[in-house]
N, C-alpha and C positions, 0 to 999 in steps of 0.2 A: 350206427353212423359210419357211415365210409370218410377215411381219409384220404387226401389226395397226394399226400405228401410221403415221401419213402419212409421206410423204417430209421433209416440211419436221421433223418431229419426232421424225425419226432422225436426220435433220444436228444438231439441238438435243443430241441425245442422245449424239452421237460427239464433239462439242465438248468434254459435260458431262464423259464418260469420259476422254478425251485431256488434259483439264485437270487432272480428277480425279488419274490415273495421274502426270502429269508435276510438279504440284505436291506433290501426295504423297511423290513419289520426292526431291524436293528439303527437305521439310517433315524426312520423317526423318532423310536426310544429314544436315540443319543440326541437330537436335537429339542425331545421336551425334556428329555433331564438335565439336560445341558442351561436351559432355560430358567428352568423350574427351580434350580440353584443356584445360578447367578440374579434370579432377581430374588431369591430369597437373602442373596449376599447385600444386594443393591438395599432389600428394603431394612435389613440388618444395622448398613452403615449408613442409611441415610433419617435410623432412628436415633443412632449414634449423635451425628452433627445437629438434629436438628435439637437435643435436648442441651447439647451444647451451646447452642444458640437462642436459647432458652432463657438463659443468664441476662441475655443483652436487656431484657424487659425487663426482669425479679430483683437484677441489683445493680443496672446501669452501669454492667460492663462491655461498654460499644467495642473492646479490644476485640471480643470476639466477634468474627466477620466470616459471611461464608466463602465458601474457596471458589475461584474464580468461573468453573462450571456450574456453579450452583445461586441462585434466586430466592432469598428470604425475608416473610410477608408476614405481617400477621397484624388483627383486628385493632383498630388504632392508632397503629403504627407511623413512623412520622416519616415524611419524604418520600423516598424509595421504598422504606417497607410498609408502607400503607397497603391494604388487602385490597386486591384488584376484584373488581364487581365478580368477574368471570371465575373467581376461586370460591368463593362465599360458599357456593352449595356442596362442599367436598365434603362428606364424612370426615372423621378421625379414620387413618391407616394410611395402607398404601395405593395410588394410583398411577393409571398414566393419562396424560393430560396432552393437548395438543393443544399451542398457541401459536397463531402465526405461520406456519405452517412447519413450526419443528414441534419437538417430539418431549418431552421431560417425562419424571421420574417425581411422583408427590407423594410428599408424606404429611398427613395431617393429623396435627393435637390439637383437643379441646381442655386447654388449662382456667376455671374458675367462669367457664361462659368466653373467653375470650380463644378466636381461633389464631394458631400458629399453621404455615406451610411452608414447608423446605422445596423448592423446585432443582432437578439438575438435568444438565441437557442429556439426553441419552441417544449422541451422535456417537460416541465412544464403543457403548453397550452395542449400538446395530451395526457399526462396523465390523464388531468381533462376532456377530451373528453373522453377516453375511459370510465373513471368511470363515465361520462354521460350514454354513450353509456350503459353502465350497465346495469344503473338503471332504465333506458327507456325499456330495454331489460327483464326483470325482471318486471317491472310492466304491460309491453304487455303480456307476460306468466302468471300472476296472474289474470288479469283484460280476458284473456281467460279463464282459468280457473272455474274465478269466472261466468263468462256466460254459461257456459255447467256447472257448479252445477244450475246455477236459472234455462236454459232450460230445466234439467233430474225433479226438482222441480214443474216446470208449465204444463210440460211435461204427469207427474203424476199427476198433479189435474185434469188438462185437461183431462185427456184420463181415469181417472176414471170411470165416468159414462157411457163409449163408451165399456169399457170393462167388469162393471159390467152387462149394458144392452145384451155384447153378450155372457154373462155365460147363463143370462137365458134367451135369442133364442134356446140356443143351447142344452138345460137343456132338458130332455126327458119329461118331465112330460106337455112343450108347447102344443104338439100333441092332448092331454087328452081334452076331451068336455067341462071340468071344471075348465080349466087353467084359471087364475086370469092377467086382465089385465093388461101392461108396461106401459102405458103412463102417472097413476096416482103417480107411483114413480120418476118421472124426471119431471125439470123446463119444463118452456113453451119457451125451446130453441131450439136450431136447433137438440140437444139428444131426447129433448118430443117431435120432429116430425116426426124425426127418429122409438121411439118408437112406437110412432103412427100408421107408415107404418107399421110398424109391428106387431101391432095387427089387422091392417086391413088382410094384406095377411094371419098370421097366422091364421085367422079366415076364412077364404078361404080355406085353404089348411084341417083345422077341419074338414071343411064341406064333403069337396072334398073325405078324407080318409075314413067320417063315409058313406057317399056313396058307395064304394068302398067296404069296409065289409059288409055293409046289404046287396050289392047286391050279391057279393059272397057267403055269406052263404047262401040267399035266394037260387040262383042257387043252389050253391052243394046241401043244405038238401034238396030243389026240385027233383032233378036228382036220389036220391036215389029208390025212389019209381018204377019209369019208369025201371032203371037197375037193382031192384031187381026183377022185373015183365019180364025182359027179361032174366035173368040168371036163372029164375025158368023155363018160356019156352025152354030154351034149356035143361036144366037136363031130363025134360020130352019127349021132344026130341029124345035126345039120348037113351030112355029108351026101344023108340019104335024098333022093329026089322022089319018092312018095310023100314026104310031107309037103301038105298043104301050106300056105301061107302065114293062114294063121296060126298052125303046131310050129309053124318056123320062127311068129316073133316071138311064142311063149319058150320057146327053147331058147332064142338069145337073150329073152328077159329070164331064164335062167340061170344061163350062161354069166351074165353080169350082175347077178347076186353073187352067186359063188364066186368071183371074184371079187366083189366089195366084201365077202366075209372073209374070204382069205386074205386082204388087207386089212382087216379088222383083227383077225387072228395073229397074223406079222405084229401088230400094235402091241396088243394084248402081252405077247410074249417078251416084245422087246422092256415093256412096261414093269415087267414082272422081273425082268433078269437086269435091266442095265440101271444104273445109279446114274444122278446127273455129272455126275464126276466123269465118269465113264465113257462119256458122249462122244470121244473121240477116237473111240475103238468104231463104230458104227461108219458105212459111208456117210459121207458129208458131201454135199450139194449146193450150188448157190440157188437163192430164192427166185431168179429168173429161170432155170433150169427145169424146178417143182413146177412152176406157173404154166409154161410152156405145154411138158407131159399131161398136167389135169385140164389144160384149153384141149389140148388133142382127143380126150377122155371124153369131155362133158359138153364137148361142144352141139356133137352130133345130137343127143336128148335136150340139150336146151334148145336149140334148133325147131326139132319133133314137134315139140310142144309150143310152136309156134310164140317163143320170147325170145328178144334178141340180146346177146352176148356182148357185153362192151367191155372191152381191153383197154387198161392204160397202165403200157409198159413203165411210166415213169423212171427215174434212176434209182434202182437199187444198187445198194453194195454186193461189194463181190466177197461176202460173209458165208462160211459155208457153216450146212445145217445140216442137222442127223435126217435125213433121207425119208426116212422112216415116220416118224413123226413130223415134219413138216408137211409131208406129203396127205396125211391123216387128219393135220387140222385141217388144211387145205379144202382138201377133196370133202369132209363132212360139214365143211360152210357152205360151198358151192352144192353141194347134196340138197343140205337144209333150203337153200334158198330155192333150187329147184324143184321140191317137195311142196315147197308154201306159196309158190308162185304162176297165177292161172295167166296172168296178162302184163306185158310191159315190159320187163328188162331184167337181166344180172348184169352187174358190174365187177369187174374185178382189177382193183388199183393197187401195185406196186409205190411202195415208199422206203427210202434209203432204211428207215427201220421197222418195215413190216409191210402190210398187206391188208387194203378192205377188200369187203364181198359185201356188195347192197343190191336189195331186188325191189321191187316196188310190188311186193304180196301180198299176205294178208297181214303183216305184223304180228305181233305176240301181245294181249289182251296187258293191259298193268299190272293185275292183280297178279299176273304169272311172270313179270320181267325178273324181279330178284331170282325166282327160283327156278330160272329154264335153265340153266346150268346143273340142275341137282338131276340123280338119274332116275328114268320113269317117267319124266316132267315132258307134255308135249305141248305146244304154242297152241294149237289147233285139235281137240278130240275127234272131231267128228271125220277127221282123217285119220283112214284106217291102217295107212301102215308105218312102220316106226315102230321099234319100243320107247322113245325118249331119250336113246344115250347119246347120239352125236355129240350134242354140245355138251353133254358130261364129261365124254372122255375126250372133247378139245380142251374142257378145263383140264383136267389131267394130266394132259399133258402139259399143258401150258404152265402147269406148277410146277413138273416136274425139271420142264429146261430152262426154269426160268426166265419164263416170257410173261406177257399179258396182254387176255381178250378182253374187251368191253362192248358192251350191247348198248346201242340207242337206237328210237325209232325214225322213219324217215317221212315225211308229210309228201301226197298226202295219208300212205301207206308204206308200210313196207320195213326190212332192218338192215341195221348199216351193225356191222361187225368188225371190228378194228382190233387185228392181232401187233403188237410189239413184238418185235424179238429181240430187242436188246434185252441182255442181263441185267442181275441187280445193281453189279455195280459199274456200269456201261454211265 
């Protein structure tokens, strides 16, 4: 069974019930013993008076009279104590009896065949029940009370070190090669073994990320060499005048690979090395600037391919952005869109905080929208080129400078891509 509720507010909660139950169980005991003894008091002295009163019949001593709370009846009886229809079927003992709409207290004897009954009102008796009832009532609400202040108390000692241990899990500076071990600040309880796990994994996970960057930059700063030795072959290339036309556009379509990988490579690197902290070591750019450089870029192939390019500058802010990565999400939406798009249009809309890219192409199937962001993932198989990462590492980045892209499709075709740059706490 899953809880919804935090740990601290379950300890609250099993105080609240444990007090509940325990006061409870003692609230009612004291109100039936409380009971259980005053009418045994009641029917005690109301055997008392009535045997007293008993006289008045056995030797016609009318002195005795009962006390002004109390009604005395009995079979024969002359006047006022004549036996009223409504008593007749009372056993001998104690009752409670309701006439008129109060309340009495009867005691009945059978002396010789002839019945005697003492009545007294017992307005008295339920008043001192209710202010029972009260008081019972009132120390069950306290004695709750007082259980959810000790649980919210224990609650907080308790969960202290469960909560100072997950400031710093979750403190950026864990990741770092040089972060200082949890376990030496917490008892050797079920918190220091806790912390423990978690220097174990965190240490894991160290390992894992500084792999992950050495081999990435190792790659990208490798890769530069190869790409720069293939974009200088092509310049020279194209410089020659026996190439044919057609050896001439495969050279500039190679030409402009190697340059989309060696902006992929730039990515990669900067991905690998800069923190989002760090962002302002990087040039920074305004998002009209980036816009401008990838129309100049991509204008001429979307063109080619006979789709026309729609621009609206809108107002943007004059917010500058790591160069580098903006330039990347950019250029691999406008890629994407040009990729997926045989007829109709790209769009590219500036907004004070971000930027759409909509085409009107084939769109991305449903069954694939969740996960065209994951990498390997492509909209469309049966086109053959792409490995799938574009929009993986626009996600990527997009975590990393804390921004946000969302995908929805557009009727009666097509994806509308909407990046945020604002931060989280923008």
């Amino acid at each position: 069974m899953e809880f919804k509720q935090s740990l601290a507010q379950r300890i609250i909660i099993a105080f609240a019930l444990m007090s509940a139950l325990v006061a409870g169980t003692f609230a009612i005991g004291i109100v039936a013993t409380v009971h259980l003894v005053e009418e045994k008091l009641i029917s005690a002295g109301l055997g008392g008076d009535l045997q007293r009163l008993l006289l008045m019949d056995s030797v016609n001593d009318w002195n005795h009279r009962p006390e002004p709370d109390q009604l005395f009846y009995f079979s024969g009886g002359p006047g006022d104590f004549a036996l009223p229809r409504d008593l007749r079927h009372l056993d001998a003992g104690f009752h409670e009896v309701f006439r008129d709409q109060l309340s009495y207290h009867a005691m009945v004897e059978v002396v010789d065949g002839r019945r005697y009954v003492l009545l007294q009102d017992q307005s008295d008796f339920e008043e001192r029940e209710r202010v029972l009832f009260a008081v019972v009532l009132v120390g069950f609400v306290l004695a709750l009370a007082l259980a959810v202040f000790l649980g919210w108390i224990l609650a907080r000692r308790v969960m202290a070190p469960v909560v100072r241990l997950a400031r710093q899990v979750r403190h950026r500076d864990q990741l770092l090669g040089l972060a200082p071990s949890l376990a030496p600040d917490y008892a050797a309880d079920e918190v220091g073994e806790l912390a423990v796990a978690f220097d174990a994994t965190l240490g894991r996970l160290r390992d894992a990320l500084t792999r992950e960057r050495l081999f990435t930059s190792d790659v990208s700063h490798e890769l530069r060499t190869p790409l720069m030795v293939l974009a200088t072959s092509c310049e020279l290339l194209l410089e020659n005048p026996a190439i044919d036309q057609r050896g001439r556009n495969q050279v500039e379509r190679i030409a402009r690979a190697c340059e989309e990988m060696r902006e992929l490579v730039q990515t990669f690197l900067m991905l690998a090395r800069a923190q989002r902290e760090d962002g302002s070591m990087s040039p920074q750019v305004s998002l009209s600037r980036v816009a401008d450089d990838l129309i100049g870029l991509w204008r001429a192939p979307i063109e080619e391919k006979g789709l026309t390019l729609i621009i609206d500058p809108g107002n943007p802010l004059d917010t500058r952005y790591n160069v580098t990565f903006l330039q990347a999400v950019m250029g691999n939406l406008l890629r994407n869109a040009l990729h997926y798009t045989d007829q109709g249009f790209i769009r590219l809309s500036l907004e004070p905080s971000g930027f759409v890219v909509e085409d009107s192409g084939v769109g991305i199937p449903e069954e694939k929208r969740e996960a065209m962001f994951q990498p390997f993932v492509r909209g469309n198989e049966k086109r053959g080129e792409g490995l799938g990462l574009g929009l993986s590492l626009v996600q990527r980045i997009c975590e990393n400078q804390g921004w946000h892209v969302s995908l929805t499709t557009m009727t009666p075709s097509g994806c509308r891509f909407h990046v945020d740059l604002r931060g989280p706490d923008t």
